[in-house]
Structure formats: C-alpha cells, structure tokens
DRENMI-630126 format. One record per residue: residue in one letter; x negated, z negated, y negated of N, C-alpha, C, CB in turn. Coordinates in steps of 0.001 Angstrom, whole numbers, plus 500000, padded with zeros to 6 digits. Atoms other than C-alpha are relative to their C-alpha. Glycine has a CB too. Layout:
// DRENMI-630126
AXZYXZYXZYXZY;...
***
This chain:
// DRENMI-630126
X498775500748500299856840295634504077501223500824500392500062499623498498;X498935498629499950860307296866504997500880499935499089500854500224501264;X499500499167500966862092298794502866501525499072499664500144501737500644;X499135501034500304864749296155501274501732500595500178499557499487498389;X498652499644499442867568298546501617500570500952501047500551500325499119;X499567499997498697867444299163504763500968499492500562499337499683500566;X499219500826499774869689296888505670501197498858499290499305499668500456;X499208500876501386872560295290503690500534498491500664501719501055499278;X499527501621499321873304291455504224501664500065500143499530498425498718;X498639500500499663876951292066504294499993501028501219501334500129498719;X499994499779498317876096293229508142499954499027500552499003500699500654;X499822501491499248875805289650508585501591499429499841498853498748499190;X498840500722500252879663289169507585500439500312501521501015500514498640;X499743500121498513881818288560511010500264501563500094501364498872500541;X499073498987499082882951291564513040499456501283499609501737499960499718;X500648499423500092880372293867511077499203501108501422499524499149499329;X500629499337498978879715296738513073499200501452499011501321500430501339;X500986499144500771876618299022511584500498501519500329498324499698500507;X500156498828499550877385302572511020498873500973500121500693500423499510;X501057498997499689875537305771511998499673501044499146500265500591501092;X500354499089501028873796308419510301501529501154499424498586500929500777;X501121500205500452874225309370507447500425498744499263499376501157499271;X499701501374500837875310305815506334499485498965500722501532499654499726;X500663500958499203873171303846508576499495498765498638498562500883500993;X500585500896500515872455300587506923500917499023499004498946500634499436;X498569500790500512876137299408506026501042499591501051500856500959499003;X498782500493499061879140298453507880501116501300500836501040498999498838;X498636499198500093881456300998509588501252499684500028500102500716500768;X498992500671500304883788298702509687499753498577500534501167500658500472;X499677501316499932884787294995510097501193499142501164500398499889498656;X499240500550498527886942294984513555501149500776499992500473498278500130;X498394498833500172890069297233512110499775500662499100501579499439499616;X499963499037500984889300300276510610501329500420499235499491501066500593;X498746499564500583893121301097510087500791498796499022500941500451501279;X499522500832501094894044297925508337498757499581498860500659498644500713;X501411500242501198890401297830506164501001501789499230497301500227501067;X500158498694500500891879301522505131501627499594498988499918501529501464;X499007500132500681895503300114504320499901498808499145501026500036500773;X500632500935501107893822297174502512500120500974498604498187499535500420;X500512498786501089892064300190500277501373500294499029499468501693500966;X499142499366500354894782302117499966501460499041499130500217500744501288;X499488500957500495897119298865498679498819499514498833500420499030501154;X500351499936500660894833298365496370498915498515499759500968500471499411;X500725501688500174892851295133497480498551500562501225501520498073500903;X501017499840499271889544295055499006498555500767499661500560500490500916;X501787499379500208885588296438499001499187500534500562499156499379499840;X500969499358499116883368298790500143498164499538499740500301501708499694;X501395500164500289879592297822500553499784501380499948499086499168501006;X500784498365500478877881301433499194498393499791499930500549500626498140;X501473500537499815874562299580499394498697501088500109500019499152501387;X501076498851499581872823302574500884500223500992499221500032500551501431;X500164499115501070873465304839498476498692500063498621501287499785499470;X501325499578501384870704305762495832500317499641498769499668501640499679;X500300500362501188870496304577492452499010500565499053499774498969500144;X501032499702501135869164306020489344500583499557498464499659501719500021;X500377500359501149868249305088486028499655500964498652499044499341500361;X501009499185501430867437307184482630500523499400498921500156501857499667;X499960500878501001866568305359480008499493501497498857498838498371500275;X500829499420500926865305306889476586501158501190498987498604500800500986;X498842499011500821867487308537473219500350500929499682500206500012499282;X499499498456499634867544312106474494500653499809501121498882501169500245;X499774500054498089868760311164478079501626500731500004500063497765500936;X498283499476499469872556312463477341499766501833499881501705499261498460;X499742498424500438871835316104475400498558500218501324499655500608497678;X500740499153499257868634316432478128500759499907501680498299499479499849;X499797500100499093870520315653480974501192501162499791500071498660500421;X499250499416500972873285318044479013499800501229500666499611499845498483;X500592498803499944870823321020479720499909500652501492498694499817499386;X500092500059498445870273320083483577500659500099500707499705499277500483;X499154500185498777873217319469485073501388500803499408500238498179500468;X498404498858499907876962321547485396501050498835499062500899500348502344;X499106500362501041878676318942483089499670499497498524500680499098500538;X500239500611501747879133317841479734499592499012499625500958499824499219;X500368501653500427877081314937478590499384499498498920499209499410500827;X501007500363501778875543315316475111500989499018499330499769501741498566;X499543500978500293878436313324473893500674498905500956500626500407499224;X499296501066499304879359311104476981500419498866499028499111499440501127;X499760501095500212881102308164475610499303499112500662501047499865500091;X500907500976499435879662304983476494501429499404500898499027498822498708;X498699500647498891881545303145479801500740501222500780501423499084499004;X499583498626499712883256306852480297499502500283501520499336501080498874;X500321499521498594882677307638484244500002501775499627501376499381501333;X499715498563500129882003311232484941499350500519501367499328500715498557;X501137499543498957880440313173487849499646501746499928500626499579501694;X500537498350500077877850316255488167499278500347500925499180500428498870;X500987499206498771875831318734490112498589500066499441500508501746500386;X501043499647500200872507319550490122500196501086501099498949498968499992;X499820498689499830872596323397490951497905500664500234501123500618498299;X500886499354499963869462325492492070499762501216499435499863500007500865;X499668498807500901868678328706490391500728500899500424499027500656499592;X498563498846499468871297330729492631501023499193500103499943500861501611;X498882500992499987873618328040491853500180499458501188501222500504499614;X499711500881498668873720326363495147499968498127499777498613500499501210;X500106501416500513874374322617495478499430499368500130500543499359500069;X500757500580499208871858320407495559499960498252499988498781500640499698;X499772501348500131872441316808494248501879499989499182498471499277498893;X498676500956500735876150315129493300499727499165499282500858499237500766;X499614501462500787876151312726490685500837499544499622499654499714499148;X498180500943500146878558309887489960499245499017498799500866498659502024;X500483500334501208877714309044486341500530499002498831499915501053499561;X499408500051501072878242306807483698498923499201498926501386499360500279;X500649500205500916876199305569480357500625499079499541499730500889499304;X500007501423500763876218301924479204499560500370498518498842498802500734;X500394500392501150874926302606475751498763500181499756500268498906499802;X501430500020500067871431302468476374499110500479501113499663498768499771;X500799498887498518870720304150479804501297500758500823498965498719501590;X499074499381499792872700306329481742499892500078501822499936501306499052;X499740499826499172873569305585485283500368500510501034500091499803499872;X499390499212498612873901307431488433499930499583501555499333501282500063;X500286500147498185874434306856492339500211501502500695501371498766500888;X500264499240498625873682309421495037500022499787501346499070500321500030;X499482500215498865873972310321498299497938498856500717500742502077500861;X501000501078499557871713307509500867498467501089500275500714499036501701;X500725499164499774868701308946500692499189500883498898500681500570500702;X500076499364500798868343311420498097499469499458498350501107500480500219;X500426500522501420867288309303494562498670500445500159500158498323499622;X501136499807500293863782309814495234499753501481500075499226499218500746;X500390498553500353863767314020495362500553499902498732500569501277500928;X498991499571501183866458313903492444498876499745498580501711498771499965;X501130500174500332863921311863490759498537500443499492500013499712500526;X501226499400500148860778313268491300500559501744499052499183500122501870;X499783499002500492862578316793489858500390499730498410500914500624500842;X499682500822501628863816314642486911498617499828499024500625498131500297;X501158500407500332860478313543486159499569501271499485499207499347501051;X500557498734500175859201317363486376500252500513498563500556500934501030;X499274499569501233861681318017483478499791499669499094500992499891499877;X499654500977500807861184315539481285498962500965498599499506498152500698;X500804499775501336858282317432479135499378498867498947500901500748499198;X500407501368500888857670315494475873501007499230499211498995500346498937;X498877500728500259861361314208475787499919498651499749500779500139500907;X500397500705499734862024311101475236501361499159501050499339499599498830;X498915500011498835863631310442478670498986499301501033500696501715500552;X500712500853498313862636308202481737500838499522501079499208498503499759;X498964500484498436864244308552485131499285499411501272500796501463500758;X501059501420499252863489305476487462501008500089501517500149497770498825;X498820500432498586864748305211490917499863498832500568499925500889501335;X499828501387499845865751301672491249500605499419501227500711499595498994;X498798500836499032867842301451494349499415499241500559500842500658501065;X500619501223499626865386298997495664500708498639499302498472500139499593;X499181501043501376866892297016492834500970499820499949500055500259498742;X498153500075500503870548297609492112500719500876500900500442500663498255;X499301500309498895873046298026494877501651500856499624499988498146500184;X498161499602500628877389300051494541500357499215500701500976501532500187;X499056500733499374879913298223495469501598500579499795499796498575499465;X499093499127500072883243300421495956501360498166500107499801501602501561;X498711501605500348886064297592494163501609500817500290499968499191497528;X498889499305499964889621299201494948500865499042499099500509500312501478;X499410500850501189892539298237492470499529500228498858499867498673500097;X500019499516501273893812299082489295499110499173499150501323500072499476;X500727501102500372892101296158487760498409499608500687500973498948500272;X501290500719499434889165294860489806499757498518499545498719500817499555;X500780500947500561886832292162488957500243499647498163498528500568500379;X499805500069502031887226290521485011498650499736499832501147498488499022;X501249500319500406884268289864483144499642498585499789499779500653498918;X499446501441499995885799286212483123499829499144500890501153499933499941;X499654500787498887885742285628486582498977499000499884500048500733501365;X501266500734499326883322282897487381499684499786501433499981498764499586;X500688500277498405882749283693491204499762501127499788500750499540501510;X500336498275500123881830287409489985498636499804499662500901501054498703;X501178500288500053877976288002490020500084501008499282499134499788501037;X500023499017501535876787289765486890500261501635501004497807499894498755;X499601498803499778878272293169486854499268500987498986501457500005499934;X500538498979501349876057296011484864500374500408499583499419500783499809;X499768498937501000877933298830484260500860500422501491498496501077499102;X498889499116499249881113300723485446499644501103501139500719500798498913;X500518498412499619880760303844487911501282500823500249498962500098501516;X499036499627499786883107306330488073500374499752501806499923501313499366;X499876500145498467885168306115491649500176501428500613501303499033500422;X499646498339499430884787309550494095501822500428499954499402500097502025;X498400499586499611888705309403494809500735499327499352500516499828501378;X499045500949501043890571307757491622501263500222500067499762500145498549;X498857499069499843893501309947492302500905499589501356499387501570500121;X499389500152498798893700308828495724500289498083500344498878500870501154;X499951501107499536892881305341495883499364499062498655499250500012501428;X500827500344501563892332303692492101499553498901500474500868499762498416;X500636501289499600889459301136492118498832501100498860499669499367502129;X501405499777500594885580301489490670499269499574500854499634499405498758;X501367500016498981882021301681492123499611499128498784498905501661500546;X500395501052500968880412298545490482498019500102500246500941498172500554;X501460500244499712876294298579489864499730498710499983499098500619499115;X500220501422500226875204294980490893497968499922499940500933498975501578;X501480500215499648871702293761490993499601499403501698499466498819498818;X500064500247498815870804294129494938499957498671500737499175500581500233;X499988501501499564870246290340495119501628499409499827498826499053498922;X498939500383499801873829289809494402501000500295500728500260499957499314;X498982499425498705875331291574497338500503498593500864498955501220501272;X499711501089498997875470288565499424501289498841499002498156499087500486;X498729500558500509877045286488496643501284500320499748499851499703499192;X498444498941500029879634289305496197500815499890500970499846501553500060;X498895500127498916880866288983499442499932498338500265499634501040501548;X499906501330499770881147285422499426501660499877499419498689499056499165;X499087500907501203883443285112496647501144501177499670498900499474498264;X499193499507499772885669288263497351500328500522501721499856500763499048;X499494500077498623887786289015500281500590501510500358501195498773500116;X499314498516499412889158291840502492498721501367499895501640500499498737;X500568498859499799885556293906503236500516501192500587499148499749500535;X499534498719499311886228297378504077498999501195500715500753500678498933;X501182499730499751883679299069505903500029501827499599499640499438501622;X499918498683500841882704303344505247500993500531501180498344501003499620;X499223498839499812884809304935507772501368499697499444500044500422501472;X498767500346501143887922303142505679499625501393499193499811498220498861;X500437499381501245886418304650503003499800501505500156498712499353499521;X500211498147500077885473308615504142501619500144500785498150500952501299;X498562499784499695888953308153505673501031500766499024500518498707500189;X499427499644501090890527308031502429499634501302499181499867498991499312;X500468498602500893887851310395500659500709501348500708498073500241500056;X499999499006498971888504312811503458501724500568499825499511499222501677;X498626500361499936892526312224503208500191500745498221500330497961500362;X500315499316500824891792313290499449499483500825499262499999499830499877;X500501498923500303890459316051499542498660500283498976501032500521499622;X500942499751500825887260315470497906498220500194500789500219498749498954;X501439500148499488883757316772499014498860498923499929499470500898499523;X501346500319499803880724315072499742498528500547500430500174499355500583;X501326499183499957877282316381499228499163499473501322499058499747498504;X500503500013498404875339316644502502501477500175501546499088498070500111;X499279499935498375878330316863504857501176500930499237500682498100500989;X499830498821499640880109319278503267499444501146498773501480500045500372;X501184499023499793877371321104501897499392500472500597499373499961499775;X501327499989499528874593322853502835499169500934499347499956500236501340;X500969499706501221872175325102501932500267501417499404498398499927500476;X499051498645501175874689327888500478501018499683499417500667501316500628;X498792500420501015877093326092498769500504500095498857500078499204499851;X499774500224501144878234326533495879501256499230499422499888501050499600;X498712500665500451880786324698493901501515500457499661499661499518498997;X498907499306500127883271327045493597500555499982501668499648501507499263;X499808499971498762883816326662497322500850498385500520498475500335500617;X499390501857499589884472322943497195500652499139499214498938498976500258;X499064500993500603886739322184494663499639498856498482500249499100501312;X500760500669501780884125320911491855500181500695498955498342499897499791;X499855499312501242885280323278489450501017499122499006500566501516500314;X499643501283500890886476320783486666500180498557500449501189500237499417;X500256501124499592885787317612488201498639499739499806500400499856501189;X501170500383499913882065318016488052499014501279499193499752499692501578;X500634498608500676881568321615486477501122500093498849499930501607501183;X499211499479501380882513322163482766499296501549499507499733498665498557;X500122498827500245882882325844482051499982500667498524500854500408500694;X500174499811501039882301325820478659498814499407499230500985499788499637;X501028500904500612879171324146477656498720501111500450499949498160500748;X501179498928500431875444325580477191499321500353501579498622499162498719;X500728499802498434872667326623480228499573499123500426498968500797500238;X501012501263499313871477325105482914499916501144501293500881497934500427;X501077499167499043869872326168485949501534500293500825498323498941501026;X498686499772498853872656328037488370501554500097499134500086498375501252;X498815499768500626874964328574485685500403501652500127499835499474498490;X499447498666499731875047332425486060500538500096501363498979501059499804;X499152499961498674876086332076489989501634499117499365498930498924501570;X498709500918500129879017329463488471500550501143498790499703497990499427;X499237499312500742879988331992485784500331501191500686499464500196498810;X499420498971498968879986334977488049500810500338500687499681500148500586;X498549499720499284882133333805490409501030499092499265500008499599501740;X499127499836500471884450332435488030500751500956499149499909499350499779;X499089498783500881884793335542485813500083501147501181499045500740498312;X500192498476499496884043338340488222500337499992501209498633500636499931;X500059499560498664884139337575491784500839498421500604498128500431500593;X499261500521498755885286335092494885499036499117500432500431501066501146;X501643500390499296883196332167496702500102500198501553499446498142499727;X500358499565498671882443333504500387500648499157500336498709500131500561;X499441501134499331884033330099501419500849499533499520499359499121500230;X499172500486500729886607328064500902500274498424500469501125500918500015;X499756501226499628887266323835501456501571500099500640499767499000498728;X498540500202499887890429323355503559499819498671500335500880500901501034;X499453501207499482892472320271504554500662500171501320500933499443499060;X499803499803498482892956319962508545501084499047500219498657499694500978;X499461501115498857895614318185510126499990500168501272501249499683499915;X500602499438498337894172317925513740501151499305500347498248499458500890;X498739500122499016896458317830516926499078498236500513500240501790501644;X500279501274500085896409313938517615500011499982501572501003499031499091;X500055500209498690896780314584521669498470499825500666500742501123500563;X501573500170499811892688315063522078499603498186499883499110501035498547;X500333501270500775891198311458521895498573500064499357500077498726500976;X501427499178500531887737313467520341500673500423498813499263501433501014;X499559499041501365887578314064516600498549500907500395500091499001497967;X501314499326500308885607316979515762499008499524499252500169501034499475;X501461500434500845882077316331514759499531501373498812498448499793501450;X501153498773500948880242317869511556499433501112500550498644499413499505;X500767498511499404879059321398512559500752500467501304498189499749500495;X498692499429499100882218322113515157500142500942499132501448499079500309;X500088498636499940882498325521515153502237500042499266499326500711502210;X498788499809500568886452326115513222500294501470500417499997499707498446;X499911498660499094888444329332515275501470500346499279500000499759502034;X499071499433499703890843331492514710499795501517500386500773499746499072;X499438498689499017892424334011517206498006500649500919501066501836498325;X501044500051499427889264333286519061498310500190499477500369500752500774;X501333500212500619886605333857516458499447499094499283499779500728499401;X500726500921500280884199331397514938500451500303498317498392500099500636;X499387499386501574885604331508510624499270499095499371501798499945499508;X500479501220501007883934328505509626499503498728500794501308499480498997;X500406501081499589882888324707510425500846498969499706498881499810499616;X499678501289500725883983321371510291498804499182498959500393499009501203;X500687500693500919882600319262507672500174498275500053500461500612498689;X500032501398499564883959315781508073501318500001500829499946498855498726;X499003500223499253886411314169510038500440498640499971499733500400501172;X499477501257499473888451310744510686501118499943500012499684498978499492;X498463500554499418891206308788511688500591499205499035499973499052501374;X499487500690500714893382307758509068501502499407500173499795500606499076;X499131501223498937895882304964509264501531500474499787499807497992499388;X498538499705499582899242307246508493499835501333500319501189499759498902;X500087498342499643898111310951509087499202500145500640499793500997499093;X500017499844498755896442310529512121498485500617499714501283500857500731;X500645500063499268893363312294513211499760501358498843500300499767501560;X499435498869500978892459314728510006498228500602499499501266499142498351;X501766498831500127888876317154509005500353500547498565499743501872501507;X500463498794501125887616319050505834499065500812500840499121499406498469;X501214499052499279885774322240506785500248500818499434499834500393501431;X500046498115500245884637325584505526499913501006500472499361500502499537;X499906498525499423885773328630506370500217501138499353500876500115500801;X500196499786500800885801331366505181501530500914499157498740500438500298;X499244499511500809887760332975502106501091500495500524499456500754499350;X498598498932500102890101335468503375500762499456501506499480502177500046;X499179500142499107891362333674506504501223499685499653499613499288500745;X498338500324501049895398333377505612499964498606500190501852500731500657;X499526501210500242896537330029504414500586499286500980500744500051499116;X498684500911498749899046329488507367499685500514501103501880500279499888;X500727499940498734896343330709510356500092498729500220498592500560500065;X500492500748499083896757328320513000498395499926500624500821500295500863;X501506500089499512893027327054513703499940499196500965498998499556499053;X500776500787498974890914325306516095498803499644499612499815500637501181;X500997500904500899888583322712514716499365498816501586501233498873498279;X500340500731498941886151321564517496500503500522501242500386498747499818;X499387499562498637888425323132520636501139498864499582498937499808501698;X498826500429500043891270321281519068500903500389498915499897498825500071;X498902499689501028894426322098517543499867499749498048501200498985500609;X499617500462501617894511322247513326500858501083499583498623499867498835;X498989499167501417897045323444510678499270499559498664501981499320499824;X501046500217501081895244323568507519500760500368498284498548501203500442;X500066500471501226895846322501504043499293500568498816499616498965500159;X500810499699500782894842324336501363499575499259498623500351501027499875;X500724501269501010892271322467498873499432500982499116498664498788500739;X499950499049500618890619325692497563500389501416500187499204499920499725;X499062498905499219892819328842497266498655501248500167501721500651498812;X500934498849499697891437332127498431499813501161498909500506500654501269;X500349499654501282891795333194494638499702499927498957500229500225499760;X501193500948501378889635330614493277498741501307499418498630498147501136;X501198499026500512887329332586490816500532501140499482498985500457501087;X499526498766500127887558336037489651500954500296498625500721500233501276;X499287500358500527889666334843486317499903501435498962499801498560499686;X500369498864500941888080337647483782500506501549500871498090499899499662;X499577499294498748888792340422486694501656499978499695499456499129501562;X498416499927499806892479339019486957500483500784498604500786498273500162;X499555499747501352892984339025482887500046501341499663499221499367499074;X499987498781500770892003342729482377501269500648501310498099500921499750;X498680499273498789894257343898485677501377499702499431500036499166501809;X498541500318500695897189342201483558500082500746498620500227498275499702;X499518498799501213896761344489480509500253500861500162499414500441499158;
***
C-alpha cells in the first residue's frame, strides 16, 4: 500500500507546485511565493505541514516522564499551553525538536518529516513500567500552519474538527498556530479556507526570524547553545536528563564552538546559497550555510554556522556570494558562572 502521507491532497489545489527534499510531499508554493509570504506575514492565510511527523503520549505520567527526557519543563505543563523541546544525546548534541502541547489527556508533538518513527521507537525504549504510551500517528493526524492573531473559532461551521492547539515555530515573527487535524480533513480544510501558502513562504519567514530548524541547521555536533534554543526550548533550571551536563557546562563554564548568524546576501547573484555552502572569510572556510531564501522585503537572506570567534562585523561569503551577517547568537553566549566570579 502507499504510504498515505506521502502525498498531501492540497497538491491537487491550482498552481500547486511540489517541493523538494526535505519537504517533499507538500506544496512549495502556489504560483507566488512573495505574495503567499506577504499573505503570512499580514496575518491571513495557511501552510499545509502535512509531512511533518506526529506524535502521541497518552498515559498519567506522560508530563513528569517526559519532564526527565527532554531539555524543558513539563511536569506541570498547563493544559492548551504550547511549548517546544529537544531531545539531547548523552554529549548533549541535538537530536529531535519538539513543538509541544497537552490537551488534558495526551500530550502532543510534531516533528521534523520523517523523524516520528526513531523519536518513537526511543520513547518506547524509555517507557519502563511507566504509565506512558507514545504512538506515532502521522498516518492519522496531519499540521496545518493557521497565521493570524485569531485563526479558526470553534464556532465556525466550515472548520473541520480541530484537536488540539500547537505551539507556532515563529510567534514573534509571524503570529498564527499549527493546528492538529485528523489527516482526512486536509482536503476539507482547504476547501473552506483561503489564501494557501506553500513552505518556501513559510522557511522564508522562519529563516527571516531567526529561528533554527532541526536537520538543516543541525547536524551531528550541535548543540543548543549554538542555535539560539537556550530559553525557548531549554529550561536551565529543572532536574536531569540525558545531555544536560554538555548544556550546563557551556552555560556556566565555557563557549559553544559555533555560533547561528543572520545573513543578508548580496542580491546581484541570481543563485541562493544551498545548505552545506562553504561560509568565508578573508579567504578561509569559518563555517556553512544552513538555510536560505528569498524573502518578499529583504531580499535574498541565509542562517549558517560559523564559528564563535569570527568578529560580528566580518564581511563574509556565503556560497561565493557576498553576506553581512546578523548576529542571532553572540560570541559570549555561555560561560555565565566564569563571567560572575571575574566581576568580584
């Protein structure tokens, strides 16, 4: 049989053009990426997230055991409350993002396309004789990225049942919510709202706001102190979990090898840099690009890591093209216990 979300039916809406890895199996856009982005950004319109992963944990330990596992605080999540976390390896490196929130009776997460079934199977490993059960449903239930302060009511009657809230990656940048539907209601969803927006809208904006994404700008030394998850997704006050001594280390004692900047590329090239473009200054290799796009008032713009101690106001070269770079994390993230005793 094939795999049901493979393919999302709102590729059948007009002017649908399928993007490429790693979001194969959604829209990259709908005929105008720059007015699907100023839709967003105005505060009207929808992203299909379809391909993204879905998980489930049911069972009335699932907040204090998930509590133990992951880099944020969740023994008392509120119910409805959005939140997002890491899953850290034992040298703290990054290995799953979550975008979290708890209805009451299970506790919701989406991931990157792909990824629910390792997250999963490691969930499972954990579980012991808890009483916890993590299900990977995305066969089943479907995001839907709603932009706007408001969204959808619970009133509407052309709205197809809505489960449960999700927090949104970029609330700061572009307020809206990620909605969990039941995968069969994708098609009615786009029936009965207007102004699709396809993903490079959407990593436009993320990208434009400075917020990472796991797999592109990760990899397999990352840590979170590098990318800007330090209180967004890491709470520095709560009990162990796996990779918490790399996250306390380099916040009391030390520095992270890397650092997330913000690129504004030279708009004369008609080539953005691709993921894994080599990032230069004064002819040496300092770092990578991480993402890239074309957004609809600042032009032609990248996240990438490079590393720590290059100065703030080095002129770079991202790809063999011109960048000035934005700082997202400074080069004296970390190190806080260190600073405090140098000031007595």
């Amino acid at each position: 049989m094939p795999d049901p979300t493979s393919r999302s039916p709102l590729l059948d809406l007009p002017g649908a053009v399928p993007a490429d890895a790693p979001d194969e199996g959604v829209a990259a856009h709908y005929g105008n990426p720059h007015a699907e982005q100023r839709a967003l950004a105005g505060g009207t319109g929808y992203v299909d997230l379809s391909h993204r992963g879905v998980v489930r944990i049911s069972g009335r330990e699932r907040l204090s055991w998930l509590h133990s596992l992951l880099t944020q605080h969740l023994s008392e999540l509120p119910p409805h409350t959005p939140t997002e976390a890491l899953l850290l390896d034992p040298q703290g490196r990054v290995q799953h993002a979550l975008y979290l929130v708890d209805d009451g009776e299970a506790t919701w997460a989406h991931v990157e396309p792909g990824a629910a079934p390792e997250l999963v199977a490691y969930l499972t490993k954990m579980r012991f004789l808890l009483d916890v059960d993590p299900q990977d449903v995305t066969a089943d239930y479907a995001i839907v990225h709603e932009a706007g302060e408001h969204g959808i009511t619970d009133d509407n009657p052309g709205t197809p049942e809505v489960l449960v809230r999700a927090p949104v990656l970029f609330a700061d940048a572009v307020p809206g919510r990620e909605l969990f539907l039941p995968r069969h209601a994708l098609a009615e969803y786009a029936k009965t709202h207007d102004k699709p927006a396809g993903i490079w809208a959407y990593e436009a904006l993320r990208i434009a706001s400075h917020r990472p994404r796991a797999g592109l700008e990760t990899d397999e030394r990352a840590i979170p102190h590098e990318l800007d998850w330090i209180g967004s997704a890491v709470h520095l006050d709560k009990g162990c979990y796996r990779g918490q001594e790399t996250v306390a280390r380099v916040e009391n004692l030390g520095h992270p090898p890397r650092r997330l900047v913000f690129l504004h590329l030279d708009g004369t090239p008609e080539h953005l840099p691709a993921p894994g473009d080599p990032v230069e200054h004064d002819g040496r290799t300092i770092g990578a690009v991480t993402s890239s796009a074309r957004h609809y008032e600042l032009g032609p713009i990248a996240l990438a890591l490079v590393k720590r101690t290059v100065p703030v106001d080095a002129p770079l070269f991202a790809g063999g093209v011109a960048a000035a770079q934005e700082v997202v994390v400074s080069p004296e993230a970390g190190g806080n216990a260190r600073e405090r005793l140098r000031d007595r």
